[in-house]
C-alpha positions in Angstrom: -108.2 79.2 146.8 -107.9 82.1 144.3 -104.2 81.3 143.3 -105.4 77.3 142.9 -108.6 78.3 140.3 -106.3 80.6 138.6 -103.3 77.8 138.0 -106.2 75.4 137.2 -107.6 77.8 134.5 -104.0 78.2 133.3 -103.7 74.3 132.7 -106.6 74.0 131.1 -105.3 76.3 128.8 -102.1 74.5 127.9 -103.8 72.2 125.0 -105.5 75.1 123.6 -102.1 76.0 121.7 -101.5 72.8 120.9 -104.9 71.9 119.3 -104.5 75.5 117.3 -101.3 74.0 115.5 -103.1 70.4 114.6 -103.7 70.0 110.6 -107.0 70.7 109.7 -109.6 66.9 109.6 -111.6 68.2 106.8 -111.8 65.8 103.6 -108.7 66.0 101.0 -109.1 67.7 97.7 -109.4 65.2 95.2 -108.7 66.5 91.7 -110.2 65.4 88.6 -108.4 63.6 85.3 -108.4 66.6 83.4 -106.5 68.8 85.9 -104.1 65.8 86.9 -103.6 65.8 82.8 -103.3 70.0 82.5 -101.0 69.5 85.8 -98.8 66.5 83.7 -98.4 68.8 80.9 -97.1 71.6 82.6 -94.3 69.5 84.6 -93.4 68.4 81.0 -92.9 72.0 79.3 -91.4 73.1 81.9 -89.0 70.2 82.3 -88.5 70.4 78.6 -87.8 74.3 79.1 -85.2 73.3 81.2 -83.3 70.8 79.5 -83.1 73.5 76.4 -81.7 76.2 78.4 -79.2 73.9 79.7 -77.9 73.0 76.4 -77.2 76.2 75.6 -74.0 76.9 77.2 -73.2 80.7 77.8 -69.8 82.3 79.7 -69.8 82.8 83.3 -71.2 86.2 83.9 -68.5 88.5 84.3 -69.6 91.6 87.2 -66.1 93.5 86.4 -66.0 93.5 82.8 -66.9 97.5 82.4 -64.0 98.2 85.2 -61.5 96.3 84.0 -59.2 97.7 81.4 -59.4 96.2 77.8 -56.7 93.1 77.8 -53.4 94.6 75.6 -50.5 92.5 74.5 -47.9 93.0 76.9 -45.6 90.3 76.1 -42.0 91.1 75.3 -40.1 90.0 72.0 
């Protein structure tokens, strides 16, 4: 009788974990025009921050360029 209240305890158990993981119910944030409007602006500068950097084209980073020697003319005439 033990071992059966024990497994029955054990299954009652089971949807404890499972309820743990469910999103919260409570009511969504709602957000007012002016923060929508600060939030709009933002994704705009920094789009706009993008798009400059990206026009500005640079060389590929170069990691071995204080171990390699300096490039000399070694063609033959």
């Amino acid at each position: 009788m033990k071992t059966v209240l024990i497994v029955a305890i054990m299954i009652a158990l089971l949807p404890a974990a499972a309820y743990a993981q469910a999103p919260p119910k409570g009511p969504l944030t709602i957000r007012t025009e002016a923060e929508k409007k600060r939030d709009a602006e933002i994704d705009r500068a920094y789009k706009e921050a993008l798009k400059r950097d990206a026009s500005v084209k640079q060389p590929p980073p170069d990691p071995w360029q204080t171990i390699r020697p300096a490039p000399t003319d070694t063609t033959k005439h």
